[in-house]
N, C-alpha and C positions, 0 to 999 in steps of 0.2 A: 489298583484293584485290591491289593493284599491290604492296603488301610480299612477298606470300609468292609473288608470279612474281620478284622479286627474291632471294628465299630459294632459291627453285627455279634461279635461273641462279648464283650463288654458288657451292652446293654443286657442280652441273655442273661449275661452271668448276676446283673445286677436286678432284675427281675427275678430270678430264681433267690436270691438272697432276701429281696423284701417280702417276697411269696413265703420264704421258710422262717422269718422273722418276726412277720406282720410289720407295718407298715404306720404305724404309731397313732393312726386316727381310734380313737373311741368312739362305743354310742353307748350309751347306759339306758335302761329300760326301767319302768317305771315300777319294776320289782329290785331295785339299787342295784341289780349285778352290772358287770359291766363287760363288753366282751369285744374283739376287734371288729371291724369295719364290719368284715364277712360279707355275707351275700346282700346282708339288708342295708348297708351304707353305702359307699361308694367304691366297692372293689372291684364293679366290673369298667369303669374310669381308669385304677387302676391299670386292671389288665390291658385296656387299648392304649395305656401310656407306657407299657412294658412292650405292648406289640410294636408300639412306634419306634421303638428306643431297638428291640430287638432288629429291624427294620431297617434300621439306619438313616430312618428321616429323621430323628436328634442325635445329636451326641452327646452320653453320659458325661463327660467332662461340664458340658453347658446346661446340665439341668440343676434347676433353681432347687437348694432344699432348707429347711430348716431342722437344727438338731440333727442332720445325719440321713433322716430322712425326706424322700422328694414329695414337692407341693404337688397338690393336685392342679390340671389346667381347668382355666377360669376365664371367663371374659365378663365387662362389665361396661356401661351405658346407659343413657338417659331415662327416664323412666318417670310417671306420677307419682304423688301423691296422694293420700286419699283426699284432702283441699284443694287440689289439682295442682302444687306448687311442684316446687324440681324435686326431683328424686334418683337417688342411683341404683340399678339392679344388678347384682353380681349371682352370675349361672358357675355354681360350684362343681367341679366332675365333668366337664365335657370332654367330648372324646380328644382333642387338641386344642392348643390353643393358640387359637386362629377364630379371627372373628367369623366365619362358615362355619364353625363346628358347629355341631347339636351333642344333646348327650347320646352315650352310646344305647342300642335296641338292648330292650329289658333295663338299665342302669335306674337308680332311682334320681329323680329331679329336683335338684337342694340351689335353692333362690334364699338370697339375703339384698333385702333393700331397705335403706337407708333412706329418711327422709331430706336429704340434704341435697347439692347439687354434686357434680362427677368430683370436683376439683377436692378431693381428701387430704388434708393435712397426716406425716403419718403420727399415730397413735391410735389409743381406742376410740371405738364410733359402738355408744350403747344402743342397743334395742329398746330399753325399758323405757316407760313413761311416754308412749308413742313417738318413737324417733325413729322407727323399722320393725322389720319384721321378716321371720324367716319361715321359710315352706318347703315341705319334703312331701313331696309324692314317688310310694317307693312300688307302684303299680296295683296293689290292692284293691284303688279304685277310693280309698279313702283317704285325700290330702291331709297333712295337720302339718297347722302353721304356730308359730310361737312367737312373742313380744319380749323374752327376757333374754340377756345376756350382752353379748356386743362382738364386732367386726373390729380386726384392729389390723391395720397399716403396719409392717414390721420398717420397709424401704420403697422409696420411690426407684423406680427400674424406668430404660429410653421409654419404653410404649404401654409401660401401666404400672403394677403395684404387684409386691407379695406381701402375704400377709396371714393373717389365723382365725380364726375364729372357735368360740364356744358357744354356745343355743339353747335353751330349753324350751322345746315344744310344748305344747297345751296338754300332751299329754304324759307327762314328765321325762318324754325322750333327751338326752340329753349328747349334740353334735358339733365335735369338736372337731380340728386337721387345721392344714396348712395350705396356701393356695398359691398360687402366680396365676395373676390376670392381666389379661390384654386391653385396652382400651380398645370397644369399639365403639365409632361415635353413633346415633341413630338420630332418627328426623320424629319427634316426640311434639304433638303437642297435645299440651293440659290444659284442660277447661273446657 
């Protein structure tokens, strides 16, 4: 029992430090500034991944990060095209990752899909020149989606992929971080 209040003060502790830090995701606004995640990216992801961690359903030792700081959770799966051919869709920010997750209540909902099928080589996978497309809806009630930038593969992991991405929205938003996604398979048919 004394390990997992140990477990329990670790994550805390490493929560209150990305909390006092920021947590290295940017969003740039279409007036060039540029500012952390904050309320309008995906900090409230974040937090349910700080609450999980505090919690002791992970353990800080086995969370996935890049540069120091941690990936957000992601799960990803079969998905159309607009041809109706394969395609993969990766849900960026969910509350865990576990293919049952959804994003957390109030979180905003950031989709990047890839016209390709699930099986990614790792490296970069561009958006531009219709090859995907990404979508944030951050509850406003007005989605904006964007076709430039690209999804990139850092390592293959047993049950899916970490990786990055950078995006520029239609409306020159611009969404960058880090992710670990789960494979989950789904029963998709196109056409």
């Amino acid at each position: 029992m004394r390990h997992l209040s140990f477990q329990r003060s670790v994550g805390l502790l490493i929560a209150l430090g990305l909390a006092a830090c920021g947590d290295g995701k940017t969003m740039s606004g279409s007036d060039g500034g540029s500012t952390g995640a904050g309320a309008t990216d995906t900090s409230a992801s974040d937090t349910a991944t700080s609450e999980a961690s505090a919690s002791g359903s992970s353990s800080a030792a086995s969370e996935p990060t890049t540069g120091g700081v941690a990936a957000d959770p992601a799960k990803y799966g079969q998905a159309c095209a607009p041809d109706d051919g394969s395609a993969v869709e990766f849900s960026i920010g969910i509350a865990a990752r576990e293919c049952t997750a959804d994003f957390p209540e109030d979180a905003p909902i950031f989709r990047i899909t890839l016209y390709q099928g699930v099986a990614l080589p790792v490296g970069e996978h561009k958006l531009d020149g219709g090859l995907g497309f990404a979508y944030l809806d951050d509850g406003n009630g007005m989605p904006v989606t964007g076709d430039s930038g690209s999804l990139t593969i850092t390592a293959e992991v047993a049950d899916g992929y970490l990786g990055a991405y950078n995006v520029t929205l239609s409306d020159s938003t611009v969404l960058s971080g880090s992710f670990e996604a789960i494979y989950c398979p789904q029963d998709v048919v196109c056409g």
